[in-house]
C-alpha positions as CSV (number, residue, x, y, z in Angstrom):
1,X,217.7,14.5,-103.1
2,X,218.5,17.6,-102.0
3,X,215.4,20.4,-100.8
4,X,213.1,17.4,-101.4
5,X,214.7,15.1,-99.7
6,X,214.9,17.0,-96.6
7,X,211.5,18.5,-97.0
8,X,210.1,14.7,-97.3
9,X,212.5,13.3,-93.7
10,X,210.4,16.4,-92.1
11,X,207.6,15.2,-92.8
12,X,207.1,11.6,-91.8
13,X,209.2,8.5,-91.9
14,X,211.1,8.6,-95.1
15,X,211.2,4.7,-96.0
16,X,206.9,5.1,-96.2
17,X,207.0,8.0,-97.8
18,X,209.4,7.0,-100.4
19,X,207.4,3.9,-101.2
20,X,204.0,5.6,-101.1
21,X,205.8,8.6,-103.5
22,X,206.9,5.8,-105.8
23,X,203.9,4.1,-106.3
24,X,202.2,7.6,-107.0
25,X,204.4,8.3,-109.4
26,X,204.5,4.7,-111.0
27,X,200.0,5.1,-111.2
28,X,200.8,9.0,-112.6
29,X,203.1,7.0,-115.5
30,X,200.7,4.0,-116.0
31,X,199.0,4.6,-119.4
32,X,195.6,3.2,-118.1
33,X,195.4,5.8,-115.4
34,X,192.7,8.3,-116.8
35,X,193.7,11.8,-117.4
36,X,191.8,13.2,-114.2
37,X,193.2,10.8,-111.9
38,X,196.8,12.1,-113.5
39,X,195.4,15.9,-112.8
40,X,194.6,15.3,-109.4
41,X,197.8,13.6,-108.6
42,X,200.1,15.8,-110.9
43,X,198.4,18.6,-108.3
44,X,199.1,16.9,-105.7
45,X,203.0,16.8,-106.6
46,X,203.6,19.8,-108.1
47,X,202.1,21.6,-104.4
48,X,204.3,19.2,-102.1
49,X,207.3,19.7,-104.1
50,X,206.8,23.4,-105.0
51,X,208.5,25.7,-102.7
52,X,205.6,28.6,-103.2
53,X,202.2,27.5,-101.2
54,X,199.7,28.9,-99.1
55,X,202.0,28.3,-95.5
56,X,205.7,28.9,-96.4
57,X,208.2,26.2,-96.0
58,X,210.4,28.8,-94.1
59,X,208.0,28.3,-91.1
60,X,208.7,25.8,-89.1
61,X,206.7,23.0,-88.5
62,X,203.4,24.6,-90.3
63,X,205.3,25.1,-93.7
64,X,205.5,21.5,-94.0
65,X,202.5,20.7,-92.5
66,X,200.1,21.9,-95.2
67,X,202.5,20.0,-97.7
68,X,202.1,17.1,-96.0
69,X,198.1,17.6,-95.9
70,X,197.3,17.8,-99.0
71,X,200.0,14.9,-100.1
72,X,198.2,12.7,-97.6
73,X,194.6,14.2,-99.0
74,X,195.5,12.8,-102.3
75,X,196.8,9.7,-100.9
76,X,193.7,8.8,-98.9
77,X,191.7,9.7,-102.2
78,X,193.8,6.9,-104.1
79,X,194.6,4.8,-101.2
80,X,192.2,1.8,-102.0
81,X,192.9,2.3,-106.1
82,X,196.8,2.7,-105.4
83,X,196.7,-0.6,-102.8
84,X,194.9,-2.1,-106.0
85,X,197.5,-0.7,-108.3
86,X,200.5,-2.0,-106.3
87,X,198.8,-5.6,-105.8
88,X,198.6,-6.2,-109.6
89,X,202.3,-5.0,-110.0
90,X,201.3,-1.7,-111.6
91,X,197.5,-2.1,-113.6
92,X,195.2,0.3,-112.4
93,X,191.5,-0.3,-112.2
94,X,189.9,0.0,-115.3
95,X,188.1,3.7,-115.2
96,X,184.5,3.8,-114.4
């Protein structure tokens, strides 16, 4: 896993964040996820895992912690959608 790997053990327990980053990535793949939903978690992604962001990862503590903000933003967003998701082994809610 490398830079990610490490970058996800700093910022919370990595069996939960695995799972929750799985599940993302499974609703991101579904084809009946809308294409706004896949912007807003694509966004989501691409900050966490980018190294360039507005706090660098180089300091400690704070360079992970806006990473871990927004990654948690977009969960919370999702949260009740992505429980859905994972409940009917991997068919999101219709679009509105």
């Amino acid at each position: 896993m490398g830079n990610r790997g490490r970058k996800i053990q700093q910022v919370g327990g990595i069996g939960q964040v695995l799972h929750k980053l799985k599940l993302m990535i499974a609703y991101f793949r579904h084809p009946k996820t809308s294409f706004l939903k896949k912007l807003l978690v694509g966004v989501g992604f691409l900050y966490f895992f980018l190294p360039t962001d507005i706090v660098p990862d180089m300091i400690p503590l704070l360079g992970y912690l806006d990473d871990a903000t927004v990654a948690m933003a977009i969960w919370h967003l999702f949260s009740k959608e992505l429980e859905q998701f994972e409940k009917q082994k991997g068919n999101p809610k219709d679009p509105e």
